[in-house]
C-alpha positions as a LaTeX table, in Angstrom:
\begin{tabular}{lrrr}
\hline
Residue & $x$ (\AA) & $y$ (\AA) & $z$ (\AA) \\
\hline
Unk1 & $-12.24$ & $-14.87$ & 20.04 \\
Unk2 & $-12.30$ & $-15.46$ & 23.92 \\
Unk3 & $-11.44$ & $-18.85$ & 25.73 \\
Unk4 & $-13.67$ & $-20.75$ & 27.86 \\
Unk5 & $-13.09$ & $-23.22$ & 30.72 \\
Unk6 & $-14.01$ & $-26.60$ & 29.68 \\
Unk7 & $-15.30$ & $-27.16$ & 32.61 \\
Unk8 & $-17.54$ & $-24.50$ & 32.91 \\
Unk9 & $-19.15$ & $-25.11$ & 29.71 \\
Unk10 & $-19.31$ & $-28.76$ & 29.03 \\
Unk11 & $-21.17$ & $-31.68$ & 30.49 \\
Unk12 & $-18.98$ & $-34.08$ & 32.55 \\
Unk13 & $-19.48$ & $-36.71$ & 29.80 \\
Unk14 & $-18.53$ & $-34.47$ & 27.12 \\
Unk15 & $-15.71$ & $-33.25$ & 28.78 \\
Unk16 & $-14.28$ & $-36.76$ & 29.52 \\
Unk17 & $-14.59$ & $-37.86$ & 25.78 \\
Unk18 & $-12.75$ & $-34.97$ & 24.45 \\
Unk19 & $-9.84$ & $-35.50$ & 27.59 \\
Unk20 & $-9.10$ & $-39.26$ & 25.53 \\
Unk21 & $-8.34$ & $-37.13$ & 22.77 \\
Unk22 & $-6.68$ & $-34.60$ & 23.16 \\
Unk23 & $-5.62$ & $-33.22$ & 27.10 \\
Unk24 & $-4.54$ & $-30.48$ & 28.79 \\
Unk25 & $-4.20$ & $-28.60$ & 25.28 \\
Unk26 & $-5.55$ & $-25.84$ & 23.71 \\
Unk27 & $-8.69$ & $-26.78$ & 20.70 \\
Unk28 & $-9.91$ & $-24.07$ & 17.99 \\
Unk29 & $-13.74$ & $-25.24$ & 17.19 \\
Unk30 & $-15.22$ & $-23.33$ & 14.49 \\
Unk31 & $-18.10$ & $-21.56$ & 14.30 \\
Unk32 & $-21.42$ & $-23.01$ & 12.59 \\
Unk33 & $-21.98$ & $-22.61$ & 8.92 \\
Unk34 & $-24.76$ & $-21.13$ & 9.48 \\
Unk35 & $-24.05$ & $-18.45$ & 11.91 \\
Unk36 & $-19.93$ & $-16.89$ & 10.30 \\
Unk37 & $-20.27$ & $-13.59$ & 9.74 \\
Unk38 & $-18.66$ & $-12.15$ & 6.92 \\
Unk39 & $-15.24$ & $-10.16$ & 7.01 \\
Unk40 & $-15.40$ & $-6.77$ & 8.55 \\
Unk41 & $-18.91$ & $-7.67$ & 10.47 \\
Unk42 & $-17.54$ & $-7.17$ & 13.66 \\
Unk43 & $-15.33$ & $-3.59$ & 12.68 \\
Unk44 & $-15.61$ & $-0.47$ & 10.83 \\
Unk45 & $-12.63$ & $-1.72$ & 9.31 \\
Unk46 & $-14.59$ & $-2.74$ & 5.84 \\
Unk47 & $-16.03$ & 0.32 & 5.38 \\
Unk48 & $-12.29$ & 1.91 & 6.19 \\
Unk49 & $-10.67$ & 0.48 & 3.38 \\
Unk50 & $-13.60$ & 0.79 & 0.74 \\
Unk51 & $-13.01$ & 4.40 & 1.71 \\
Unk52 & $-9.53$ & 4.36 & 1.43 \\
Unk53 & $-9.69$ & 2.64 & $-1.99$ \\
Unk54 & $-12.08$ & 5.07 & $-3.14$ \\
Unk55 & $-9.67$ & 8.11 & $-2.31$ \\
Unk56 & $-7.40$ & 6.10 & $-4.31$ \\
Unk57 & $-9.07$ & 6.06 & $-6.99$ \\
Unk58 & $-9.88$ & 9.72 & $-6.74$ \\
Unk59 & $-6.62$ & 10.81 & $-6.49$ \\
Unk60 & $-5.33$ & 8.59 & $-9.19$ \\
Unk61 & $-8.11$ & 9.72 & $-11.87$ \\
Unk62 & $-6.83$ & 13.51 & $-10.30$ \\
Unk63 & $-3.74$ & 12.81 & $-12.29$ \\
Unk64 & $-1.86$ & 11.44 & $-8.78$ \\
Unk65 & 1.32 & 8.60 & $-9.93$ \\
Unk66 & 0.79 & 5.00 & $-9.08$ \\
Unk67 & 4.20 & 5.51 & $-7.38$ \\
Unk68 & 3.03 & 8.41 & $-4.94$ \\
Unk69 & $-0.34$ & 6.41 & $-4.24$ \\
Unk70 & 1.69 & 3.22 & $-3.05$ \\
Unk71 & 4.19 & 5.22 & $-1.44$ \\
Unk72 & 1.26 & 7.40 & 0.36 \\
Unk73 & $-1.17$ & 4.11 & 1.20 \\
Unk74 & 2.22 & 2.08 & 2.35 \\
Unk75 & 0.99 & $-0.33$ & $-0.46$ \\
Unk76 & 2.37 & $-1.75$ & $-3.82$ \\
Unk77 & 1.80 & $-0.34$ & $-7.27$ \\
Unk78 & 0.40 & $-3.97$ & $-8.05$ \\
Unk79 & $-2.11$ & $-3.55$ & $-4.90$ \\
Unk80 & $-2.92$ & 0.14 & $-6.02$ \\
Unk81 & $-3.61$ & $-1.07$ & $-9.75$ \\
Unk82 & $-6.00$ & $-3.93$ & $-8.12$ \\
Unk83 & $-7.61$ & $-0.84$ & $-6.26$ \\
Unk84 & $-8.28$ & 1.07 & $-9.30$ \\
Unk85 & $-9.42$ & $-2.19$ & $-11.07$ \\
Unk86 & $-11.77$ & $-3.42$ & $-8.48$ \\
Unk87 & $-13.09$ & 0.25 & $-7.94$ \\
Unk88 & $-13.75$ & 0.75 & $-11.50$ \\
Unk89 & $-15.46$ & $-2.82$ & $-12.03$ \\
Unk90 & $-17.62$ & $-2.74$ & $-8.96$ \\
\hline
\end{tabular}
């Protein structure tokens, strides 16, 4: 996300009606509904981690401990179980 002067992109008018509101501060304004992108759209980073969950999975159907996978992945047995589970359903 990268700011933009006000000034530079509004009209005058449009400007001046958002000043009586709020002024001098800093305003999020989400994107369109029809133009989010989904998680991970931007990045690599989604197929990372269905990568990483699929080792996870490999290792633990290898005969690898819950334990050593959380301790390995810097996760919690309860995420690594919700690994296998999701990887296994989907």
């Amino acid at each position: 996300m990268g700011y933009k002067k006000a000034n530079d992109v509004l009209p005058q008018h449009l400007l001046s009606a958002v000043q009586q509101y709020i002024d001098g501060e800093y305003m999020y304004i989400p994107r369109k509904e029809d133009s989010k992108l989904p998680w991970g759209a931007n990045t690599d980073t989604r197929n990372i981690v269905k990568a990483r969950n699929r080792e996870i999975l490999d290792k633990r159907l290898a005969g690898c401990s819950v334990g050593d996978l959380a301790e390995e992945y810097f996760l919690s047995e309860k995420a690594i179980y919700k690994i296998i589970n999701a990887c296994k359903n989907g």
